[in-house]
N, C-alpha and C positions, 0 to 999 in steps of 0.2 A: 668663635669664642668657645673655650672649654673652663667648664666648673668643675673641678675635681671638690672630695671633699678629706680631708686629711685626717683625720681621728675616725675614721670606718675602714678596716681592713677587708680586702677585695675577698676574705675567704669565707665573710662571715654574710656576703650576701645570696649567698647561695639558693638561699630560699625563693629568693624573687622568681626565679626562672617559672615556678607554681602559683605566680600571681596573679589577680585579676585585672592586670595591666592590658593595654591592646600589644600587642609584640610585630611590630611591624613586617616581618621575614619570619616565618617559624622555620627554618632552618638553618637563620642567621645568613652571613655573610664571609667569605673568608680572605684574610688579608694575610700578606705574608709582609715580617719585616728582616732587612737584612742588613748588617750593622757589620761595619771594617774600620778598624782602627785607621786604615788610609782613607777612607772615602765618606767616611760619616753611616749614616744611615738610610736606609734605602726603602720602598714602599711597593708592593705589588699583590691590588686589588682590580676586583672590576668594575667598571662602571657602571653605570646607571642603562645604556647601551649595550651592556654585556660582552663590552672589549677589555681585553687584559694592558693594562698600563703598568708601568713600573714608573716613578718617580724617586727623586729624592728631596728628602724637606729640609729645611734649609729658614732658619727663622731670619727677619730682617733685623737690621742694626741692633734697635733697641729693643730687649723682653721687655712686655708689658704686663707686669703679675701683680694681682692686688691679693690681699687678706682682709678674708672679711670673720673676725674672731667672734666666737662663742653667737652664732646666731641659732637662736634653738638649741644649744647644745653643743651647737658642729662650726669646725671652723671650713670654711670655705677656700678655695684657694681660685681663684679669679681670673685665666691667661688670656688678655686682649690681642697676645702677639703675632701681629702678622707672619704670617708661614706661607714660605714660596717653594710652589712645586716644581722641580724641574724635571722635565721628560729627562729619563735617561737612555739612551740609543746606545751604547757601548758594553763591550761585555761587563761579565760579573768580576769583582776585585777577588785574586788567588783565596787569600786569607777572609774567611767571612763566616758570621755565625745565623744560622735561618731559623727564624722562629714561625710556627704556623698559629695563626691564631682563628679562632672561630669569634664573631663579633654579632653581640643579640642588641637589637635598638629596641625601648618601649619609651611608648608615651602614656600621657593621661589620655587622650581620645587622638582620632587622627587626623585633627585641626588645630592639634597643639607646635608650636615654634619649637617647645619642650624636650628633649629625646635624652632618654638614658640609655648608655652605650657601656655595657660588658665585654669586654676582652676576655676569651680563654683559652688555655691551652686546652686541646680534643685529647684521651686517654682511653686504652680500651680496658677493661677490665679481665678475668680472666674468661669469660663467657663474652668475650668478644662485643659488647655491650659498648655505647660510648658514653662518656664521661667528659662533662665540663668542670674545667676548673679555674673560676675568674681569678683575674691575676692582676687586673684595672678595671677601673670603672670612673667614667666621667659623662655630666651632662654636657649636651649641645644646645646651645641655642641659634635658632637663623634668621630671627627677627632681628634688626637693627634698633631698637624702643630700649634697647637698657642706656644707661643716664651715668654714663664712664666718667663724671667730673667729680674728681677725687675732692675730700674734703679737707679746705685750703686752713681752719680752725684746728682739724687734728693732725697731728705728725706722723700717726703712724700710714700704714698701706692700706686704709680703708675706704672706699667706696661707696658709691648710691645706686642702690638697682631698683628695675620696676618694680613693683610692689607686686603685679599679678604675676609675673617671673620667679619672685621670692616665693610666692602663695604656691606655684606648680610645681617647685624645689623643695619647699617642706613635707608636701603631699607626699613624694617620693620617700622621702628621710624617712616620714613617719611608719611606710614600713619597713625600710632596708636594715633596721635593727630587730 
């Protein structure tokens, strides 16, 4: 499950990187993604193992997106959707565009289910210095305890979540501005 939040642009959280977050990787993670008009999108990071995999994602049938508006301030945007990885064994498509991304994980402590995941592009400056520049940012959760039964009274796309889930979501918020 991914919680993006949509009224905080990725440029303005810059700051966090100086946080007193726990930063899971202090030198991040790096993922490459590779996108062709013929073949979709494509995935190549390492694992947990430290073997290089390449996938590609591939969501099932139905998107499962909720909106959860004005909570605190922020709207929420909510993807339950299953995403299926397919190993890819074949070369790379002629036409294709490769983004390198460097990816920072923090949590509130390192018992939390909680993970806020920065995407950025790496820049060097003119002193060869490196530069992140977040371009996405979304939470992860890996506990199964959120409570996905839509509210069958309202019509719009909104949702019930744990409540301690919410609590470790605003904690973030509250500094990411």
């Amino acid at each position: 499950m991914k919680i993006y939040v949509t009224n905080i642009k990725p440029s303005s959280i810059k700051h966090v990187f100086q946080g007193d977050k726990v930063l899971l990787n202090k030198n991040g993670f790096k993922k490459y993604e590779l996108t062709s008009a013929d073949f979709g999108t494509h995935i190549i990071q390492y694992s947990k193992n430290k073997v290089e995999q390449m996938y590609r994602i591939e969501p099932t049938v139905n998107m499962d997106l909720h909106l959860i508006n004005n909570y605190n301030g922020y709207n929420l945007l909510v993807d339950l959707t299953k995403y299926i990885e397919i190993p890819v064994v074949s070369q790379f498509p002629v036409n294709y565009v490769l983004t390198k991304l460097t990816c920072f994980e923090y949590c509130i402590n390192k018992n939390s289910h909680l993970k806020l995941v920065i995407e950025c592009l790496e820049e060097s400056n003119d002193l060869l210095e490196k530069e992140f520049i977040p371009i996405n940012f979304y939470f992860t959760f890996l506990n199964s305890s959120l409570n996905s039964s839509l509210n069958s009274s309202n019509s719009s796309n909104s949702m019930k979540m744990d409540d301690y889930l919410l609590e470790e979501i605003n904690m973030f918020l509250l500094e990411l501005n």
